[in-house]
C-alpha positions, 0 to 999 in steps of 0.5 A, a space after each residue: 095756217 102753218 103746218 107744224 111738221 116734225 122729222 117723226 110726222 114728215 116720215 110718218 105722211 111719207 109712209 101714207 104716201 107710200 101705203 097709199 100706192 099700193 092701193 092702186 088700181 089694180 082692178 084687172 088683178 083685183 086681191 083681197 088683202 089675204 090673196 095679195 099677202 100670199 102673191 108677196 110672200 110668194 114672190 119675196 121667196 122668188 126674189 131671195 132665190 128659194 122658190 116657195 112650194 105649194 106645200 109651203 104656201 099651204 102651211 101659211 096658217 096666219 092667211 087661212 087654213 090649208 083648204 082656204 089657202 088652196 082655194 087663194 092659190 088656184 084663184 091666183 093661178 087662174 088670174 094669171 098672177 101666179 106659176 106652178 112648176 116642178 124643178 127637173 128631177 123632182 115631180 113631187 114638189 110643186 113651187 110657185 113663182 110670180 108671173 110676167 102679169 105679177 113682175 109688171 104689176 110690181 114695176 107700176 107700183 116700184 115706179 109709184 113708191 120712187 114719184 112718192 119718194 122724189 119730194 122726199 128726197 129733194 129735200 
């Protein structure tokens, strides 16, 4: 049978593809969705250079009220998927930073989206 394949759908398989690869194994960090929007979110803010606070994360109420969401930041913390640290000068604010475990996990999935892009861009 002959695929019927348009620009539009190609685009829209593609983008499966990629979805599909952040559903990876990542047992040893196992997230539920709202745990790992709040890790991207987190470390988005890291990447752009404005450190997120605690306060910050806190205030996210599309994730879940300020007690659930500071139960998700200690869960976080404790699977070493998130760091908490003061800047110099400052003890009042606390931010959070993506950890080395959370950068690594972010390169597997990095490398998975650019196998998934490699027939994509051959063509």
């Amino acid at each position: 049978m002959k695929k019927n394949r348009t620009p539009l759908a190609e685009a829209y398989f593609r983008f499966l593809q990629l979805a599909r690869t952040f559903q990876a194994d990542t047992s040893e960090a196992a997230m539920d969705a709202n745990e790992r929007a709040l890790l991207e979110a987190v470390a988005l803010r890291w990447f752009e250079d404005e450190p997120m606070t605690v306060r910050e994360a806190i205030a996210m109420e599309r994730l879940g009220s300020p007690a659930t969401l500071h139960k998700r930041i200690t869960r976080l913390r404790q699977k070493d998927m998130l760091v908490a640290f003061n800047q110099e000068g400052d003890r009042r604010a606390k931010y959070l930073i993506p950890s080395e475990k959370t950068l690594k996990m972010f390169a597997v999935l990095g490398g998975n989206m650019q196998k998934v892009q490699q027939p994509a861009i051959a063509q």
